[in-house]
VOGU-3710 file (C-alpha; in Angstrom, 3 decimals, decimal comma):
1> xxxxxxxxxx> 245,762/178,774/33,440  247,168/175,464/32,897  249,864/175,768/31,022  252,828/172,937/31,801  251,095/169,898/32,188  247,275/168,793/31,966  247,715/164,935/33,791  248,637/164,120/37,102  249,694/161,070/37,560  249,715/159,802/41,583
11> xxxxxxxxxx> 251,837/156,820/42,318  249,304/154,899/45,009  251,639/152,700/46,979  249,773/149,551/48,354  246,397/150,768/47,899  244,801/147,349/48,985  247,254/147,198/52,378  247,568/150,644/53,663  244,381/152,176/53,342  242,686/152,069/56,519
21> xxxxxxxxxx> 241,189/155,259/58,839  238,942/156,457/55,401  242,277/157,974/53,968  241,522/156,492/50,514  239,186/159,703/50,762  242,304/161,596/49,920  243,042/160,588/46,480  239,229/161,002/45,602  239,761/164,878/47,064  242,475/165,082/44,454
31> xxxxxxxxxx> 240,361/163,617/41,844  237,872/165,860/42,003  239,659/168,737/42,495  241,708/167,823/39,043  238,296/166,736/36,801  236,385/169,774/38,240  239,484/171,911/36,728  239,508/169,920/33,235  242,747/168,032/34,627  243,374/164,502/33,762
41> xxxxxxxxxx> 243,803/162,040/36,743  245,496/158,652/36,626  245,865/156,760/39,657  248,754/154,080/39,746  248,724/151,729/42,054  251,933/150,092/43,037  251,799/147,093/45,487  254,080/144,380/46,555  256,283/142,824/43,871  255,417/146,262/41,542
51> xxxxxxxxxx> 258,229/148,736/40,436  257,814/151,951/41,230  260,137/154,146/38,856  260,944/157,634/38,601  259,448/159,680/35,412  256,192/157,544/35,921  254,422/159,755/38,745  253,651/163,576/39,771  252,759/162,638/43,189  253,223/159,559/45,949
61> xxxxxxxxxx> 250,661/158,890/47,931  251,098/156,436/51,092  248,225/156,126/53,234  248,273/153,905/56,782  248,048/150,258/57,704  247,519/147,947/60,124  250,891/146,445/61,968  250,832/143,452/59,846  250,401/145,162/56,743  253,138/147,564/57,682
71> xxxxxxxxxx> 255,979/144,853/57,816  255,054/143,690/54,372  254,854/146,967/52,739  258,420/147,930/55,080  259,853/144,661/54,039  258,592/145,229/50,079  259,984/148,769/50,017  263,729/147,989/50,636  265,960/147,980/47,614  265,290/149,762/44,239
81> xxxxxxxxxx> 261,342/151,184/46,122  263,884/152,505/48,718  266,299/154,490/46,294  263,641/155,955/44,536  261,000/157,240/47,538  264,920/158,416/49,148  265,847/160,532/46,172  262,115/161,559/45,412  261,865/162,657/49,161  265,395/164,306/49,142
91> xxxxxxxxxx> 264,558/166,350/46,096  261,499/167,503/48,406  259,074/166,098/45,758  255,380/165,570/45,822  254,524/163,331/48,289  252,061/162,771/51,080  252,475/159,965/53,862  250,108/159,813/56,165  250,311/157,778/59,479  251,692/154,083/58,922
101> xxxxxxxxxx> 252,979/155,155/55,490  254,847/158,205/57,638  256,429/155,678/60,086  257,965/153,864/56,835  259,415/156,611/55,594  261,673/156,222/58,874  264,821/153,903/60,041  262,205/151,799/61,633  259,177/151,473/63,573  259,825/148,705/66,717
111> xxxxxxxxxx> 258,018/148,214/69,981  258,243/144,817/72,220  256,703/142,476/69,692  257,376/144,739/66,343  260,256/145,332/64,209  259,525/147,301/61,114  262,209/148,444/58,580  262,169/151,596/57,257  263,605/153,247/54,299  265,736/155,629/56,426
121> xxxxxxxxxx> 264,563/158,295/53,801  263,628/160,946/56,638  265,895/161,426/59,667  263,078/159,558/62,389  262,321/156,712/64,486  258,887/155,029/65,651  258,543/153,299/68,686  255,226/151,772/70,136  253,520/153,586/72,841  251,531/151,588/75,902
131> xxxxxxxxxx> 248,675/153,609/74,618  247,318/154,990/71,363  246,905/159,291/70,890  243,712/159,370/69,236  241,334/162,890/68,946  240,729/166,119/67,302  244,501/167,642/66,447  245,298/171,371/64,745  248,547/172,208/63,465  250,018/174,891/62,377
141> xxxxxxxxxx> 252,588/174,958/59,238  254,491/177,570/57,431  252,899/176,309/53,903  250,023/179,451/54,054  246,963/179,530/52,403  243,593/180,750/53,520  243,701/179,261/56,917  247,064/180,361/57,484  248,571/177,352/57,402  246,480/175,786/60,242
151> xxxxxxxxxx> 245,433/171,778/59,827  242,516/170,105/61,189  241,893/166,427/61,394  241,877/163,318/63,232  244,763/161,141/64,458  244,632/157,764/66,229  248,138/156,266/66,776  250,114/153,826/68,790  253,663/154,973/67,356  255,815/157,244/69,149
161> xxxxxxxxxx> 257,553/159,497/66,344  260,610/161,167/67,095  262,760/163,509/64,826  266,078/164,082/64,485  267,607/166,819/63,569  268,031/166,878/59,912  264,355/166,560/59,445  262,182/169,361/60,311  258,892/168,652/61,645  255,385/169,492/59,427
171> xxxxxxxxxx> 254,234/171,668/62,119  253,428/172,967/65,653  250,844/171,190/67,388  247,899/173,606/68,441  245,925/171,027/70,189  246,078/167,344/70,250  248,662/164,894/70,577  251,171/164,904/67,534  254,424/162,824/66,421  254,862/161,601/69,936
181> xxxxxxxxxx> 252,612/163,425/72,342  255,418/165,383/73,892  257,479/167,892/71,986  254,690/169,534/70,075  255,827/168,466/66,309  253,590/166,779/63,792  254,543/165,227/61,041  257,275/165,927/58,400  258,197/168,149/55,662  261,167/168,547/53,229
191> xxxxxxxxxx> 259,954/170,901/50,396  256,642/168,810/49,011  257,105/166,063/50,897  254,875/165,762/53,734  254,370/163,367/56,126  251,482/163,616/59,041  249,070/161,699/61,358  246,381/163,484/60,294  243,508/161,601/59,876  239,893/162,623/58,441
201> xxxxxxxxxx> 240,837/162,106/56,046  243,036/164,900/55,860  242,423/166,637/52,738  238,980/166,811/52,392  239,028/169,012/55,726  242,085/171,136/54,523  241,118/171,949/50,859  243,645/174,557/50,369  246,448/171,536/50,647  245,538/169,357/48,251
211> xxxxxxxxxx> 245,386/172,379/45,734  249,073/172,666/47,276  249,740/169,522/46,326  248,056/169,468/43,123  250,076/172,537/41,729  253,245/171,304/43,393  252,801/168,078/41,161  252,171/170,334/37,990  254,958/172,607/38,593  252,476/175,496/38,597
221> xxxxxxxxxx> 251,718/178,095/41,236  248,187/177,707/43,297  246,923/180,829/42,352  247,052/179,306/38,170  245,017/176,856/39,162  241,446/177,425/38,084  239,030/178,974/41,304  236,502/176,559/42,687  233,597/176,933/44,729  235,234/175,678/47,999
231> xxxxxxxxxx> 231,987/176,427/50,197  231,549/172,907/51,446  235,306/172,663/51,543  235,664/175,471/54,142  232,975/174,525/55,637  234,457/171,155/56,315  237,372/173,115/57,838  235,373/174,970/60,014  234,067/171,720/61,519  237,692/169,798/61,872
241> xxxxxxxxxx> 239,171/173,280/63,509  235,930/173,281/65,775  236,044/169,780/66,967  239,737/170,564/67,794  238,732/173,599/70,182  240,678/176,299/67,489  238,591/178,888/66,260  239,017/180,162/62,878  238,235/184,292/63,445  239,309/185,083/59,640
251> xxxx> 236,972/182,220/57,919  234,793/183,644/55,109  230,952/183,952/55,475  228,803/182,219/53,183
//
């Protein structure tokens, strides 16, 4: 049942810039997911020089970058982009940032030849590691679902993320590297807002969260969303949580 709102609209920051590592996979995911369920979809991109204003978007999406792409999106996002994402993400609004577009939503991202302004809407700071944390990674959140709450993907990072303590972390890192590689967080969460390093991209291999999302967006519950045949889509999970060395003992048989 679909009763509040048959559109979501998903504000696409920088889509030609930050879209790097296949993550432009997620917003198909969503796509789908909506026109499978009789759901309009409208993407809207927002790059440099755009307004991005509240009442206009459902969702943000912010996907990752290369280091020169970050400090023109960083330096692009100050000002009225700043107040808006700060507000959306202190509501705990839709949103999903994943890697570069995570490090943004920071005070900054800096290592010995980058400085990177954030917009300070999440309490964090990126610095640049010697090397990069790149592999299989599982997660484990408090959101739920079928799997429990358990993530699968990929990450491949140079940036060092670190936390402070008015922003809780997305979740516990089962196996792989994380945020920074050494306190076992990944990611970022305040209510809908999510920020991650996972990689895949993400949603395709964790089907359940984009349905998350999508209701989120809505304002609807998951379980009024209309069923799909997620087959593929667990099976896709089983494969991420596999390549990541965490078994999934409850999956269902097909």
């Amino acid at each position: 049942m679909l009763s509040k709102q048959t559109e979501l609209r998903v504000a696409v920051l920088y889509p030609t810039l930050l879209n790097i590592y296949a993550d432009r996979g997620n917003i198909d995911f969503l796509r789908r997911r909506c026109e499978w369920r009789e759901v309009g979809f409208r993407v809207i991109p927002v790059g440099v020089g755009d307004a991005l204003e509240e009442g206009t978007f459902d969702l943000v999406y912010i996907g990752g970058g290369q280091d020169r792409d970050q400090v023109r999106c960083g330096a692009d996002l100050q000002g009225r982009k700043a107040e808006v994402l700060g507000d959306w993400i202190a509501g705990g609004k839709p949103l999903l940032a994943v890697c570069g577009g995570y490090q943004l939503l920071g005070d900054a991202y800096t290592g010995p030849d980058l400085s990177i302004r954030g917009i300070s809407a999440i309490d964090a700071r990126t610095t640049q590691g010697d090397s990069r944390l790149i592999g299989p990674i599982a997660i484990r959140t408090d959101l739920g679902g079928p799997t429990d709450g358990v993530l699968a993907g990929f990450e491949n990072h140079a940036g060092r993320t670190v936390l402070g303590g008015k922003t809780p972390p997305l979740g516990t890192v089962l196996t792989g590297h994380g945020n920074d590689g050494e306190s076992g967080q990944e990611g970022c969460r305040n209510g809908a807002s999510l920020g991650t390093y996972l990689h895949g991209p993400l949603l395709p291999k964790n089907w359940w969260l984009a349905d998350w999302l999508i209701a989120e967006s809505l304002g609807l519950q998951v379980d009024e969303l209309t069923p799909l045949d997620d087959s593929l889509e667990i099976a896709a999970h089983r494969v991420a949580r596999s390549a990541a060395g965490v078994e999934w003992s409850d999956a269902p048989a097909f």
